[in-house]
C-alpha positions as CSV (number, residue, x, y, z in Angstrom):
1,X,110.7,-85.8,53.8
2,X,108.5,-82.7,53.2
3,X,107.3,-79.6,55.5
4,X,103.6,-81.4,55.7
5,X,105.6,-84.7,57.3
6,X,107.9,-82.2,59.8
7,X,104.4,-80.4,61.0
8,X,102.6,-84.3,61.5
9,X,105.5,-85.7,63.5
10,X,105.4,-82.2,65.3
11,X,101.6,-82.7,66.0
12,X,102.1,-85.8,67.7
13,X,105.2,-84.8,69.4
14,X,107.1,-88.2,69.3
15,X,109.6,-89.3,67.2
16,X,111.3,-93.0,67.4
17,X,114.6,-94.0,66.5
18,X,114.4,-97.1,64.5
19,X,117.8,-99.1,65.2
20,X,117.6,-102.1,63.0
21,X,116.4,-105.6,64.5
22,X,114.7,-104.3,67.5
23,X,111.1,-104.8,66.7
24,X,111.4,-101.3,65.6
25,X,109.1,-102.2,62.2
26,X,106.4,-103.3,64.5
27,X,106.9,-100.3,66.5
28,X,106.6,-98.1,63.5
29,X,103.5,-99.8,62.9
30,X,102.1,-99.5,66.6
31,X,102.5,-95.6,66.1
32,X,100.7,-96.0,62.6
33,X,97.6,-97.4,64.8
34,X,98.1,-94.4,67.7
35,X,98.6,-91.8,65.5
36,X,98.1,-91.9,61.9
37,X,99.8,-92.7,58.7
38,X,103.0,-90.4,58.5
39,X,104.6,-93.3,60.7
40,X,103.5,-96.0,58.2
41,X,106.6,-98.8,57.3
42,X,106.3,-100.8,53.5
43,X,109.0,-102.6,53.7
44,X,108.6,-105.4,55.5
45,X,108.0,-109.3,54.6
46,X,104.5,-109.4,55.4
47,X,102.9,-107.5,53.4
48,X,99.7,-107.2,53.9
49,X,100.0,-105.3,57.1
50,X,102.4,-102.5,55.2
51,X,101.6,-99.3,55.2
52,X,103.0,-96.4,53.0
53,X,106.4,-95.1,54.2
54,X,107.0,-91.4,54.1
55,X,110.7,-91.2,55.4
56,X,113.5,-93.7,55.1
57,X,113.9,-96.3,57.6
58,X,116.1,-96.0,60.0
59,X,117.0,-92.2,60.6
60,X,120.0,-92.0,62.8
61,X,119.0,-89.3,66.0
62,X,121.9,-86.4,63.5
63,X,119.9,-87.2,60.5
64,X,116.4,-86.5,62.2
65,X,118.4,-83.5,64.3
66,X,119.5,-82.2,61.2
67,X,115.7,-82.5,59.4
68,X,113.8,-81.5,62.6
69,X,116.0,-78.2,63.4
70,X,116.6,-77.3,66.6
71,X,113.6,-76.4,68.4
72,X,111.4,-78.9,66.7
73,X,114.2,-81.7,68.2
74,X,113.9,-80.1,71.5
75,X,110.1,-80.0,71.8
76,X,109.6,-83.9,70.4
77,X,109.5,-87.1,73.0
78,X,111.9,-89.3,71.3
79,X,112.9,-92.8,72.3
80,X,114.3,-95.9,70.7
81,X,114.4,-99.5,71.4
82,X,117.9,-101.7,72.6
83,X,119.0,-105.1,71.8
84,X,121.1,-107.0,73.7
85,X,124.2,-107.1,71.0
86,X,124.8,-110.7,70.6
87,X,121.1,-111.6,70.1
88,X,121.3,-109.0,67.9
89,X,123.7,-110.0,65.8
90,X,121.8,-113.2,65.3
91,X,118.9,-111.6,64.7
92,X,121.0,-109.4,62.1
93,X,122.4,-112.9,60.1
94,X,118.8,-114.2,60.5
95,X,117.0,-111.6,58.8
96,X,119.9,-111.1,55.9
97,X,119.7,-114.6,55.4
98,X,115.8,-114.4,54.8
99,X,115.7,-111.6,52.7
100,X,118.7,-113.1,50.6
101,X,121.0,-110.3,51.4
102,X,123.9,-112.8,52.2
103,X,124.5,-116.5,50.8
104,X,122.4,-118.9,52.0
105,X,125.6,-121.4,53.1
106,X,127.2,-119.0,55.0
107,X,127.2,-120.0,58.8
108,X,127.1,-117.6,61.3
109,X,130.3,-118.3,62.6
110,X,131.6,-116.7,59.0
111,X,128.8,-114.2,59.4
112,X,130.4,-113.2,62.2
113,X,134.1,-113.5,61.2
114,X,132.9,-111.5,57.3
115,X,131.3,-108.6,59.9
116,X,134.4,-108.7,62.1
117,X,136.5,-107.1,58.8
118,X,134.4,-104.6,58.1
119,X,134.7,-103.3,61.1
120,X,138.4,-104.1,61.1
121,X,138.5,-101.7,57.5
122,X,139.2,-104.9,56.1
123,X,137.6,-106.5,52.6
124,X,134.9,-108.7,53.0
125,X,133.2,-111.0,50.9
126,X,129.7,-109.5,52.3
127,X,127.9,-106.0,50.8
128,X,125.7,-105.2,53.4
129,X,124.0,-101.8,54.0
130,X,126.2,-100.6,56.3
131,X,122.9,-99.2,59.1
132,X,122.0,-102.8,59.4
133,X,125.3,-103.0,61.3
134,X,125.6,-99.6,63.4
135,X,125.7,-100.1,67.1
136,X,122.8,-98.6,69.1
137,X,125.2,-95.4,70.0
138,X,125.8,-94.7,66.5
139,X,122.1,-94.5,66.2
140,X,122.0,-92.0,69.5
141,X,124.4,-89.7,68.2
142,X,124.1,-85.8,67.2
143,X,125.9,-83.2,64.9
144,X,128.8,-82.7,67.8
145,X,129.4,-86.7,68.1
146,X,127.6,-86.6,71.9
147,X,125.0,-89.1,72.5
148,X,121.8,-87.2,72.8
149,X,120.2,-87.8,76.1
150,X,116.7,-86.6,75.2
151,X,116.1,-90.0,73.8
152,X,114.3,-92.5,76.0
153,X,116.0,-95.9,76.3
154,X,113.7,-99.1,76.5
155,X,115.1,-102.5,76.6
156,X,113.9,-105.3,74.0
157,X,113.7,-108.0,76.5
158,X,110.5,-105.9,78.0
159,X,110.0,-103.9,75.2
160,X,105.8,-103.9,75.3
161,X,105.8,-103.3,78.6
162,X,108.0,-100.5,78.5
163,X,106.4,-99.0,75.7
164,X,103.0,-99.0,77.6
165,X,104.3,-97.6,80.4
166,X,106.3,-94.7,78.4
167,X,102.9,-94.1,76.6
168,X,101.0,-94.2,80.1
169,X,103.4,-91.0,81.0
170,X,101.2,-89.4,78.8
171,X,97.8,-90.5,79.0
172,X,98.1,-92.3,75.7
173,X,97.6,-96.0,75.3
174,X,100.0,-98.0,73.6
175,X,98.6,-100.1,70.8
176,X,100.7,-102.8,69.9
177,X,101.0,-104.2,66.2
178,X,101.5,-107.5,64.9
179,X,105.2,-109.2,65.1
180,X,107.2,-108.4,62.1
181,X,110.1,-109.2,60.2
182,X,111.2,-112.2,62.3
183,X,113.8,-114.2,60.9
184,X,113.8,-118.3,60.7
185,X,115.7,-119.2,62.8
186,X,114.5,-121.4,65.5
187,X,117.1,-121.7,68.4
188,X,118.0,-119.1,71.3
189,X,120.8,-116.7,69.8
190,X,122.6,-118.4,73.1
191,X,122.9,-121.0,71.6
192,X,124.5,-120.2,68.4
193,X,127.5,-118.9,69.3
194,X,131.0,-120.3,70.4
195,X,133.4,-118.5,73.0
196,X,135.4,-116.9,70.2
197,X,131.9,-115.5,68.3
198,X,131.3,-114.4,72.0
199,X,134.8,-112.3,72.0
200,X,134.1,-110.8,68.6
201,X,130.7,-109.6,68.7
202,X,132.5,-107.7,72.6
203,X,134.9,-106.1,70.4
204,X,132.4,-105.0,67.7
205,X,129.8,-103.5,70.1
206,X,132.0,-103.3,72.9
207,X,130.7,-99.1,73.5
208,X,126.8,-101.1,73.3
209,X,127.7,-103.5,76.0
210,X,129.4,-101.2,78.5
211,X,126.8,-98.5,77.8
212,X,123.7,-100.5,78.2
213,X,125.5,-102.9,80.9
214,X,124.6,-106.0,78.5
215,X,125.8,-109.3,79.2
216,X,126.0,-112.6,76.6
């Protein structure tokens, strides 16, 4: 990231945090349409509505902290987007499984059991970028380890309507962008899962669920 990116994110005075598999490549894109290209996102499946990236995706709120400085962070509106963690998680194996990240046989009751070890410290048969499985809080989190409440909170479940109404706190109209990135798979995540999944995906996110009050 370079001095002419810091002063255009500055200029607009909003930064997002992109956790992964919250919509957050069509968000990038919505803020692309607002407010020019220094929010564009390339890498995405659909390619012909990329636009050139000029920062890596999916900044964690130290990283940006740490590029920002401190009174650039203060000044900005920053907010991020929140899945519910289960429907996340199938979101997660979804999207892995379409961009061949992860075997095409594996089911995601051994998705799950494969991302219960490395969270355990344990070996695993899968390599997976280790962001694509941070909880939301690690995402939050500054230098000191506190979770920086500066950063506005909108739910997935109503996530246009909350973005237009955080945008209408500032006389600016939210322009929504195409859906992106969705994986194939064609059932509700509620579906998918047995009670055990249920128990492990509560111990892998269990600071998600009691922080954002989420329920399977």
């Amino acid at each position: 990231m370079t001095q002419s990116f810091k002063k255009f994110i500055e200029d607009s005075g909003f930064w997002f945090i992109d956790i992964p598999r919250t919509s957050s490549s069509s968000t990038r894109l919505s803020l692309f349409k607002m407010f020019g290209k220094g929010y564009g996102k390339s890498n995405i499946f659909e390619k012909e509505f990329a636009k050139q990236s000029f920062y890596r995706d999916h900044l964690t709120a130290n990283e940006s902290f740490l590029f920002f400085g401190a009174n650039s962070w203060r000044k900005l509106n920053k907010f991020t987007i929140v899945r519910n963690s289960w429907e996340r998680v199938y979101s997660i194996y979804g999207y892995l499984l379409r961009a061949n990240l992860i075997p095409a046989e594996i089911s995601f009751s051994d998705f799950i059991k494969e991302i219960y070890k490395i969270f355990s410290n344990k070996e695993s048969e899968l390599k997976i970028w280790p962001k694509t499985l941070y909880s939301s809080v690690n995402f939050l989190r500054v230098y000191d380890g506190s979770i920086d409440k500066s950063i506005r909170i909108l739910n997935y479940e109503n996530r246009l309507e909350e973005l237009e109404n955080y945008f209408n706190e500032f006389n600016i109209k939210f322009e929504p962008a195409e859906p992106l990135m969705k994986s194939d798979l064609g059932k509700s995540y509620r579906d998918a899962y047995s009670e055990m999944e249920i128990k492990l995906v509560e111990k892998i996110y269990s600071e998600d669920i009691v922080r954002f009050d989420q329920k399977f």
